[in-house]
N, C-alpha and C positions, 0 to 999 in steps of 0.2 A: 092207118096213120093219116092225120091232117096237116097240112101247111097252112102256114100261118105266115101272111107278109104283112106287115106295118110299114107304109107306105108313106109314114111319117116322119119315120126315123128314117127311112130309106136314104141313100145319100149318093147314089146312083152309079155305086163299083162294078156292078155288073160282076162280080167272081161267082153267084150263085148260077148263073148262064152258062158259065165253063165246067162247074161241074154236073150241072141237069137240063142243060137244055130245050129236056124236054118238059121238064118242069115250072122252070123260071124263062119267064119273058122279060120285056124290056118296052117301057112308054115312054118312047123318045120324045114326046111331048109336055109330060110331067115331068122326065127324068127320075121315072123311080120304078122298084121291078112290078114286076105283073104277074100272077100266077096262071098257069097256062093249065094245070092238074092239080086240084085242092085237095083230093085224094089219088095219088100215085099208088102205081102197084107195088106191093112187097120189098119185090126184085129191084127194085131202083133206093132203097129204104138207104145205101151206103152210099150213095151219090147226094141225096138230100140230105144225110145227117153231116156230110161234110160240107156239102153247102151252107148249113147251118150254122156249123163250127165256125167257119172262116170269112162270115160277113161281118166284114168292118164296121158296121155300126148297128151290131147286134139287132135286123129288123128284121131276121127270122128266126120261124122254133115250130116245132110240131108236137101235135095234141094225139094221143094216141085214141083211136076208137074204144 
């Protein structure tokens, strides 16, 4: 699996942070998220796809390998 952030749309909720932290970061200086794991393991695939789900201005999605 890939993540994908649009850092344009991005509008700087910060909820992708709560659910993968280890996955989504945060550019306090652009105000938008940052990808910390563009490929995340497997095992985290239910914490990213609700990451997913639940960003409010729909500026993430993942691309499957």
């Amino acid at each position: 699996m890939k993540v994908i952030a649009d850092t344009g749309l991005c509008q700087g909720h910060q909820l992708c942070q709560g659910e993968a932290p280890d996955v989504f970061g945060f550019d306090e200086d652009a105000d938008v998220v940052r990808l910390l794991e563009e490929h995340p393991d497997e095992s985290r695939r239910q914490d990213v796809t609700t990451a997913v789900k639940y960003c409010p201005a729909f500026a993430l999605s993942i691309e499957e390998d």
